[in-house]
C-alpha positions as CSV (number, residue, x, y, z in Angstrom):
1,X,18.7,10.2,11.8
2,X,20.6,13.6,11.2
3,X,20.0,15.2,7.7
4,X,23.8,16.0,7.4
5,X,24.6,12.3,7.5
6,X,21.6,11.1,5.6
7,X,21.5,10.0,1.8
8,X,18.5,12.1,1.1
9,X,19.4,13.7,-2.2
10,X,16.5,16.4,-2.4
11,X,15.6,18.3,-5.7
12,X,15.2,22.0,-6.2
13,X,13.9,21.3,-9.3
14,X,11.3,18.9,-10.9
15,X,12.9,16.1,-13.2
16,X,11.2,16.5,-16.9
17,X,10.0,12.8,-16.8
18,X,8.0,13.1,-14.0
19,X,4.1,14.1,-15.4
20,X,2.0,13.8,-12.3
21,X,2.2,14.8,-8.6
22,X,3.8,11.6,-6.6
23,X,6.3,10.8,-9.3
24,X,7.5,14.4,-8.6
25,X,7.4,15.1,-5.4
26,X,9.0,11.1,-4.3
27,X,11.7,12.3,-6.7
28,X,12.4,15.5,-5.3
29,X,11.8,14.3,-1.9
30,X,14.9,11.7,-2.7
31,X,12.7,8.5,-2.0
32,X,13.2,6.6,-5.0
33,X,15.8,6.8,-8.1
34,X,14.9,5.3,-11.5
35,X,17.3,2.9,-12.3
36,X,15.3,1.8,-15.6
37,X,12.5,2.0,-17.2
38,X,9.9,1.7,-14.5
39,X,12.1,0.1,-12.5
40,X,13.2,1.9,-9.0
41,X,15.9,2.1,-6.1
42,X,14.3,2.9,-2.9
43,X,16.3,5.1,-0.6
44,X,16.2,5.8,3.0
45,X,13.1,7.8,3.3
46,X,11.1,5.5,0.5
47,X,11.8,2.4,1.8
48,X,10.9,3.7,5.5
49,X,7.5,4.6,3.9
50,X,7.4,0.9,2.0
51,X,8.3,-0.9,5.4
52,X,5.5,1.3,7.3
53,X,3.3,0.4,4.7
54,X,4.1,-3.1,4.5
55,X,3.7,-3.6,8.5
56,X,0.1,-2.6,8.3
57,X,-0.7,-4.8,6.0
58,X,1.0,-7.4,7.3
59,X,-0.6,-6.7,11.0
60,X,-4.4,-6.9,8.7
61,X,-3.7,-9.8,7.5
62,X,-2.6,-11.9,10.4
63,X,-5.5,-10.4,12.5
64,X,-8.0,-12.1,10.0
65,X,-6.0,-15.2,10.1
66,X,-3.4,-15.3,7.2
67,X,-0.5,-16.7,7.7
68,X,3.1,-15.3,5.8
69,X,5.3,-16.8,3.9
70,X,7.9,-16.1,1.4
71,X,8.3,-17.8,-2.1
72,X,10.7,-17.0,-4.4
73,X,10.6,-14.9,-7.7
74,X,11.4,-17.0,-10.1
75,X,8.9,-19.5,-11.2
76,X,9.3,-22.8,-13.3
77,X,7.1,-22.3,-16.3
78,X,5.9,-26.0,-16.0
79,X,4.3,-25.1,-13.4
80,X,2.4,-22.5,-15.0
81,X,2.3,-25.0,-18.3
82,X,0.1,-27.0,-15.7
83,X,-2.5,-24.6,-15.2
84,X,-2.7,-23.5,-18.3
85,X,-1.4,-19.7,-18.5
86,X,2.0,-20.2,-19.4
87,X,1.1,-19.4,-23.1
88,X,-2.0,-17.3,-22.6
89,X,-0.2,-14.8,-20.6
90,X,1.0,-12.8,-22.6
91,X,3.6,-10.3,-23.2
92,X,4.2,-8.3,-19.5
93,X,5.3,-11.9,-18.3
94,X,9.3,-12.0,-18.1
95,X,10.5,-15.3,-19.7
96,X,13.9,-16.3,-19.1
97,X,15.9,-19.2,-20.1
98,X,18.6,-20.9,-17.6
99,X,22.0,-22.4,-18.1
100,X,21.1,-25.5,-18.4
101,X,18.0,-24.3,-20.9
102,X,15.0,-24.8,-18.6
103,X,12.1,-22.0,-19.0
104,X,11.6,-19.9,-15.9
105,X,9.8,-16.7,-15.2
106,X,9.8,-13.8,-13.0
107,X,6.5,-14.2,-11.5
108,X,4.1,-11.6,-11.8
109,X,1.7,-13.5,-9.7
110,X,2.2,-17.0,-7.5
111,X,-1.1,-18.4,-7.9
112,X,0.5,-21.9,-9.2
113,X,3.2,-21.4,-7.1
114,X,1.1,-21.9,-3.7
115,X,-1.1,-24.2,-5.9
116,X,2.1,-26.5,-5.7
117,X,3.2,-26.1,-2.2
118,X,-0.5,-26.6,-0.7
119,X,-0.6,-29.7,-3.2
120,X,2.7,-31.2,-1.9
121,X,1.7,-30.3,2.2
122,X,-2.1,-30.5,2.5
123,X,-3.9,-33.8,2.2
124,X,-7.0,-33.4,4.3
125,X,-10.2,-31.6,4.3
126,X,-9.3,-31.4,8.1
127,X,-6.7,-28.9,7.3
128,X,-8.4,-26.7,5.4
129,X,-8.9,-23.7,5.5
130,X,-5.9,-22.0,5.0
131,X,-4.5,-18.7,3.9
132,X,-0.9,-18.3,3.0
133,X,0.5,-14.8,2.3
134,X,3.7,-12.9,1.5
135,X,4.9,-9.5,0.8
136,X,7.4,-9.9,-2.5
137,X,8.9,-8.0,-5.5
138,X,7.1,-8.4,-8.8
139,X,7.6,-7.9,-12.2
140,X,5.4,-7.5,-15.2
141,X,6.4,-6.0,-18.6
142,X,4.5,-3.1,-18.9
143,X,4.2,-1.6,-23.1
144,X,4.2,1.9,-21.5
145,X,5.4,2.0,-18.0
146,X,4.4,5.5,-16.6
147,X,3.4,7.7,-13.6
148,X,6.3,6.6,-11.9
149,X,5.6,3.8,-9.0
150,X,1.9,3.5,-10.0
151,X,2.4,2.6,-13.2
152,X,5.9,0.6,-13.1
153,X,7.4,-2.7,-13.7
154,X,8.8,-3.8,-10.8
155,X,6.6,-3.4,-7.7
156,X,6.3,-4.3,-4.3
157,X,2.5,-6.7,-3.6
158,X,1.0,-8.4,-0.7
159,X,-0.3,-11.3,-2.1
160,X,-2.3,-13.9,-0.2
161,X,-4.5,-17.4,-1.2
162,X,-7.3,-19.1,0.4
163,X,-7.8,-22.7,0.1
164,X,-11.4,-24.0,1.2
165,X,-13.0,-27.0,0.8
166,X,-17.0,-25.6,-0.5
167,X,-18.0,-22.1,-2.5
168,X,-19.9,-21.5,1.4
169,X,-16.1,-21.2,2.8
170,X,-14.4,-19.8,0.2
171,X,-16.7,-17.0,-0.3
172,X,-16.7,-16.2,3.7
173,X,-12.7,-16.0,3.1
174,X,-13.6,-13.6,0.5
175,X,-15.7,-11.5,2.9
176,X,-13.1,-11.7,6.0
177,X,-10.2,-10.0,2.7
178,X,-12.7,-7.6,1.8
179,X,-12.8,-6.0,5.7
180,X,-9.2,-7.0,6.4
181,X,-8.5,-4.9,3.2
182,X,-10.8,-1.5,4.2
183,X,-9.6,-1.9,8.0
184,X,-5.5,-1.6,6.3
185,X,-6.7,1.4,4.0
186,X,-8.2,3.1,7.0
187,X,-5.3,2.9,9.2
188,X,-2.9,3.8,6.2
189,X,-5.1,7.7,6.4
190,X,-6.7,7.2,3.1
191,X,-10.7,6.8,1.8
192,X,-11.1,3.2,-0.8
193,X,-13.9,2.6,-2.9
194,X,-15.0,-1.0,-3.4
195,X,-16.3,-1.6,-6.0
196,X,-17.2,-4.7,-8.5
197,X,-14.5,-5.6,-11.2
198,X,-13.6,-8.1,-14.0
199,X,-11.2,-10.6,-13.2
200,X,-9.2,-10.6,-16.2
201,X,-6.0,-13.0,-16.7
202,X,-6.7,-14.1,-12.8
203,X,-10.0,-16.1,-13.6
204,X,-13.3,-16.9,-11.7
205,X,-16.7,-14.9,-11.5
206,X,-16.3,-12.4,-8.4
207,X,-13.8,-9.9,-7.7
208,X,-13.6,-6.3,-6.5
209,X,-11.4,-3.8,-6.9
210,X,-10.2,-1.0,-4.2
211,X,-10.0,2.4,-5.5
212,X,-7.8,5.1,-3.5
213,X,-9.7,9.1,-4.0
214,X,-7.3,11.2,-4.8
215,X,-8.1,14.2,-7.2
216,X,-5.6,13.3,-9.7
217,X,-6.8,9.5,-9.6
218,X,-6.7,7.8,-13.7
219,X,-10.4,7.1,-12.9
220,X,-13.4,8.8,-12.2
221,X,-15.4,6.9,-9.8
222,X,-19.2,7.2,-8.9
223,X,-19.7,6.5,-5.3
224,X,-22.4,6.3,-2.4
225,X,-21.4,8.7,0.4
226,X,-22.2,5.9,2.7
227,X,-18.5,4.6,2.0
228,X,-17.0,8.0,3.6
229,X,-18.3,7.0,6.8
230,X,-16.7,4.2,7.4
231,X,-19.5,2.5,10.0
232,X,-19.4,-0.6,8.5
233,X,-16.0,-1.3,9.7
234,X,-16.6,-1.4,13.0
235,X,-18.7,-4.8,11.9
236,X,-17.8,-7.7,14.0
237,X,-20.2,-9.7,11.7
238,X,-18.9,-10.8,8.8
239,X,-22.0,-11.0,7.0
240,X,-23.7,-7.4,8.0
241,X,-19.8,-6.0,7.0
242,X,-20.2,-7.8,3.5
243,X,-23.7,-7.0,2.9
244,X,-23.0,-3.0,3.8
245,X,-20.0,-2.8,1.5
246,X,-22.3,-4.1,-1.6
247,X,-25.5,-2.7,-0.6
248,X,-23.9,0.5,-1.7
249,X,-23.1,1.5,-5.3
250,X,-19.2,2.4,-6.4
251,X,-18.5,2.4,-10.4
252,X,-15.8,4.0,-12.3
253,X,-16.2,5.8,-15.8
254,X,-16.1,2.9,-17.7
255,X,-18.5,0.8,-16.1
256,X,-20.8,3.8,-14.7
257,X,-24.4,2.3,-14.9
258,X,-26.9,5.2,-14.6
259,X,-29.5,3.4,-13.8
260,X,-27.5,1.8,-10.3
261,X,-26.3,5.4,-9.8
262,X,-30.8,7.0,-9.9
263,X,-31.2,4.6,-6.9
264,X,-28.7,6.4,-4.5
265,X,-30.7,9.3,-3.0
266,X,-29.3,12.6,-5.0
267,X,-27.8,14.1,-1.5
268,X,-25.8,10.8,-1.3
269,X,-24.4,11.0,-4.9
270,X,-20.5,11.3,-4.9
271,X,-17.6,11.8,-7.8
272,X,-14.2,11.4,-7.6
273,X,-11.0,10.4,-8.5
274,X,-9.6,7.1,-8.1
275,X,-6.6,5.2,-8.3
276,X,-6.8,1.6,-7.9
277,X,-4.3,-0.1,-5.3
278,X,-6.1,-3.4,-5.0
279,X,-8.1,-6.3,-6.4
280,X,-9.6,-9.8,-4.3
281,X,-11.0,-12.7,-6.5
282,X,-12.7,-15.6,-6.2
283,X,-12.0,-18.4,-8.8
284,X,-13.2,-21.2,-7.6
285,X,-11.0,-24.7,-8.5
286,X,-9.9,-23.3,-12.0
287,X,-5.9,-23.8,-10.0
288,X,-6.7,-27.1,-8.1
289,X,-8.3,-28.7,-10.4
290,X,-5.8,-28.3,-13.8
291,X,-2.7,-28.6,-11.3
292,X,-4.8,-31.7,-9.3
293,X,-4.5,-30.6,-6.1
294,X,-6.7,-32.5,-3.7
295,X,-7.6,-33.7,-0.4
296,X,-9.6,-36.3,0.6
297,X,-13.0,-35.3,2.1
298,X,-15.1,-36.7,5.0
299,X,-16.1,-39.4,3.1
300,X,-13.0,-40.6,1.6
301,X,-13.4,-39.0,-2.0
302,X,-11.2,-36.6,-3.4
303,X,-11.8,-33.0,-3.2
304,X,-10.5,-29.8,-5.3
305,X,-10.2,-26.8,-3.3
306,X,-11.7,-23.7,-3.6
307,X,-9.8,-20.9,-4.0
308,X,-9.3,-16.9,-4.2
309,X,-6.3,-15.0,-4.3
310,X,-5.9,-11.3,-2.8
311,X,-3.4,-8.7,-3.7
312,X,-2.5,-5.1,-2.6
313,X,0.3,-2.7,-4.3
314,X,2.3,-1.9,-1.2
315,X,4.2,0.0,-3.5
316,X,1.8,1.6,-5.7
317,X,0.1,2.5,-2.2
318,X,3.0,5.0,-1.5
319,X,2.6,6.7,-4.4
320,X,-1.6,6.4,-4.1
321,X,-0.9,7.8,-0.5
322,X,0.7,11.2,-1.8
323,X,-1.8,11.6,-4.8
324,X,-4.5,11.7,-1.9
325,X,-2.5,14.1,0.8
326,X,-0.2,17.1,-0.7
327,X,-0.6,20.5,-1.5
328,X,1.8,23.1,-3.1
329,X,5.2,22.9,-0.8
330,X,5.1,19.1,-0.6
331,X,4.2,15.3,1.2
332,X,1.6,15.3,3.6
333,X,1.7,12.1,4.8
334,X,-0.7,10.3,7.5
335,X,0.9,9.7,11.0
336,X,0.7,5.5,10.2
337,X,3.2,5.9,7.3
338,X,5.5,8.9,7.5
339,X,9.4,8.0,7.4
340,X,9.5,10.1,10.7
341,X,6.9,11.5,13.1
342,X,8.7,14.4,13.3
343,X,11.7,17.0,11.9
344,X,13.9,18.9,14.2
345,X,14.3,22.0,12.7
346,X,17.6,24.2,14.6
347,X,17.4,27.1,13.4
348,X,20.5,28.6,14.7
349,X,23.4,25.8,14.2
350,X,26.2,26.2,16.8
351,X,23.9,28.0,19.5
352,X,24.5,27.9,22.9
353,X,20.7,26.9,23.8
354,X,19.6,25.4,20.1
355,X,22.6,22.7,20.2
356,X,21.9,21.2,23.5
357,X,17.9,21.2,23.2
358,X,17.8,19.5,19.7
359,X,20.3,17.3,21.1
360,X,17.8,16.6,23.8
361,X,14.6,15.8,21.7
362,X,16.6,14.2,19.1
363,X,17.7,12.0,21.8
364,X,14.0,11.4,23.3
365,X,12.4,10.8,19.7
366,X,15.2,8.3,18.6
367,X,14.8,6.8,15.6
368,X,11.0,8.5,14.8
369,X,12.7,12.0,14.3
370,X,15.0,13.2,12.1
371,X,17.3,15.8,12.7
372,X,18.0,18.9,10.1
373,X,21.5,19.6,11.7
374,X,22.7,21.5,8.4
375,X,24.3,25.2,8.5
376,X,21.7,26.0,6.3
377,X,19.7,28.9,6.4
378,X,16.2,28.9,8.4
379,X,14.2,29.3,4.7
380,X,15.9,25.9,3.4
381,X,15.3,24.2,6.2
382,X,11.3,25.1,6.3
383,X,10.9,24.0,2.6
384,X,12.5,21.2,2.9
385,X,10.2,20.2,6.0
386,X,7.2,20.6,4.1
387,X,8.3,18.9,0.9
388,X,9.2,15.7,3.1
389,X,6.1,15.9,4.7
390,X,6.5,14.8,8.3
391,X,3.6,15.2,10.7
392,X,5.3,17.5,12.4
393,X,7.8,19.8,13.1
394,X,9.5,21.0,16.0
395,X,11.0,24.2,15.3
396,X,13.7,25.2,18.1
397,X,15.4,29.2,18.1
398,X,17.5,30.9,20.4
399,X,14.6,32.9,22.4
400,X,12.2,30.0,22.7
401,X,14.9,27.5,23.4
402,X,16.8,30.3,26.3
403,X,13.0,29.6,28.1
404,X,12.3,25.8,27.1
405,X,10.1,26.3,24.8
406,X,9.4,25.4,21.2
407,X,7.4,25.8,18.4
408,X,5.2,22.9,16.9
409,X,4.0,23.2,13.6
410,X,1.3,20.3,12.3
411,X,2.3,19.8,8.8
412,X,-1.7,18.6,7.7
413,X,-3.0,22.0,8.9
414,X,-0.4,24.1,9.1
415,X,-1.3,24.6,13.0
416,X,1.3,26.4,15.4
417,X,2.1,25.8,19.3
418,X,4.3,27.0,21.4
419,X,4.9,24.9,24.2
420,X,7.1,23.2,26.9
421,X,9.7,20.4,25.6
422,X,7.5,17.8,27.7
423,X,4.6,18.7,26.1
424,X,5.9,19.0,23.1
425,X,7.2,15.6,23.3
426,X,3.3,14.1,24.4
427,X,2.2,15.8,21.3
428,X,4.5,14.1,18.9
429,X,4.1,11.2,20.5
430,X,0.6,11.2,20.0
């Protein structure tokens, strides 16, 4: 992509709504717009970040056996009548009325949603278990929406549902979300925090949320260093994974039990910052069995389902993602997620050696790089680099291009090389 042809409408200056770091930076990078309150547009660079995001997740998910759909927005509220939450929900849900005067809603949540299409396609324990998932726009009706993308009202969630036939399967479901979940936070470049939580308008007695450490996180969370090594996801046990993860204590400030916290060896003892960018529960048949969804079992009587339901804030993550990684001039963001791998910085537009090189790499790199092709002086073009936060940029002048050569520069440590195109190209290329 060159920069001259690109709608990325950078910011000098911060906007005087934005109060904490991602909200101003993915503002005056030109990644998102508010259109409302707490409603955004995504533009180029933000929804490159949202689709890198989303493929990760969508690669954990289908490695621990998920399988994606897609269900729509809009929800019948008899369907949620049938379950039971239609009235309890509360204010954040969206009601709307059609036409033709039937009650709809803009789900915040699709729990009876698949209820009802596993109800209508599976019949028997046979094909069980199962675990659909999609990746869909939400909407809840937050009093305050704030903080930008964390904080908003429409948002962008993996959600996905297992469907078991005994607690013993639905709880080993549980287990394979939990490590499918810290495998997709590790590849996204960031440290989680597991740690027990309640399960609030969702139901059921087991659920655990996944905190983000970032130093500007709403929560202060009280961890075990033993989470910072990451050893336990290399598991390929299931059970040894599971028993790791809660063998070691995580609370935030509200729920910080002092006596859980003397038992972790004093060297051990962490605090933090989090921000919380997922939740997993296990509810049992409170869904099945008020919308009487069953199957029939191996000996012919019917059977309710249990279930648990899994979601992760694909868009919150993008924002959770530069709370953890920025500094003073800008993004930092981790090689798995970055619009672009790399920047092209010419510094001398219209050269007889700058032109033809940049032309060169831009053309190797494709769609991975973009291209500052501006007549804009070298300054600009640096700052702007560092606020967007690409791993890296290649930095090409008249001297070092005249010899081949140009100037790397690793935007997470500010590390410089000056090198051969080829090996520049390796390096980028990782």
């Amino acid at each position: 992509m060159r920069l001259s042809k690109s709608l990325i409408p950078t910011l000098k200056e911060t906007p005087a709504e934005a109060q904490i770091v991602s909200h101003r930076l993915m503002l005056r990078a030109g990644m998102v717009r508010q259109m409302a309150s707490g409603i955004y547009a995504w533009l180029p660079l933000g929804q490159r970040v949202l689709a890198n995001i989303a493929r990760i997740v969508r690669e954990e998910q289908d490695a621990a056996g998920a399988e994606e759909v897609l269900m729509p927005t809009i929800q019948s509220a008899d369907l949620w009548r049938e379950s039971g939450r239609y009235d309890a929900y509360g204010k954040e849900m969206l009601r709307i009325t059609d036409r033709h005067e039937r009650e709809l809603l803009y789900g915040p949540t699709n729990e009876e949603m698949i209820t009802a299409i596993m109800r209508d396609a599976v019949k028997s324990y046979r094909e069980l278990p199962q675990i659909p998932y999609h990746i869909q726009w939400k909407f809840r009706d937050e009093l305050r929406p704030r903080f930008g993308v964390l904080r908003g009202r429409e948002f962008l969630m993996k959600d996905a549902y297992s469907f078991d036939l005994d607690r013993a399967g639905a709880v080993v479901s549980y287990k394979k979300m939990m490590l499918a979940y810290m495998r997709t936070f590790q590849r996204l470049g960031i440290t989680a925090i597991p740690m027990r939580a309640d399960t609030g308008q969702i139901g059921g007695d087991l659920s655990h949320e996944f905190h983000v450490l970032a130093p500007t996180g709403e929560s202060g969370v009280f961890y075990d260093a033993a989470f910072e090594a990451g050893d336990a996801l290399a598991a390929t046990d299931i059970e040894q994974f599971y028993a790791q993860m809660t063998g070691i204590y995580a609370a935030t400030d509200e729920k910080h039990d002092l006596a859980a916290w003397n038992n972790v060896p004093p060297e051990r003892r962490r605090e933090g910052r989090g921000i919380e960018v997922g939740q997993i529960f296990y509810f049992g048949t409170k869904y099945s069995q008020a919308m009487d969804f069953a199957v029939t079992g191996p000996d012919g009587r019917r059977i309710h389902p249990e279930m648990g339901s899994y979601g992760i804030g694909v868009s919150r993550l993008a924002g959770a993602i530069i709370e953890a990684r920025h500094d003073e001039a800008g993004i930092i963001w981790p090689d798995a997620v970055a619009p672009f791998r790399a920047v092209i910085l010419n510094l001398r537009q219209g050269d007889a050696a700058t032109d033809p090189l940049c032309e060169q790499l831009y053309a190797a790199l494709g769609r991975e790089a973009l291209y500052d092709d501006r007549e804009e002086r070298a300054g600009v073009k640096f700052a702007e680099a560092d606020l967007l936060g690409h791993p890296w940029q290649i930095i090409i002048g008249p001297r070092g291009a005249a010899q081949g050569q140009v100037e790397l520069k690793r935007r997470a440590t500010g590390e410089r090389f000056e090198l051969p195109v080829a090996e520049a190209l390796v390096r980028v290329r990782g």
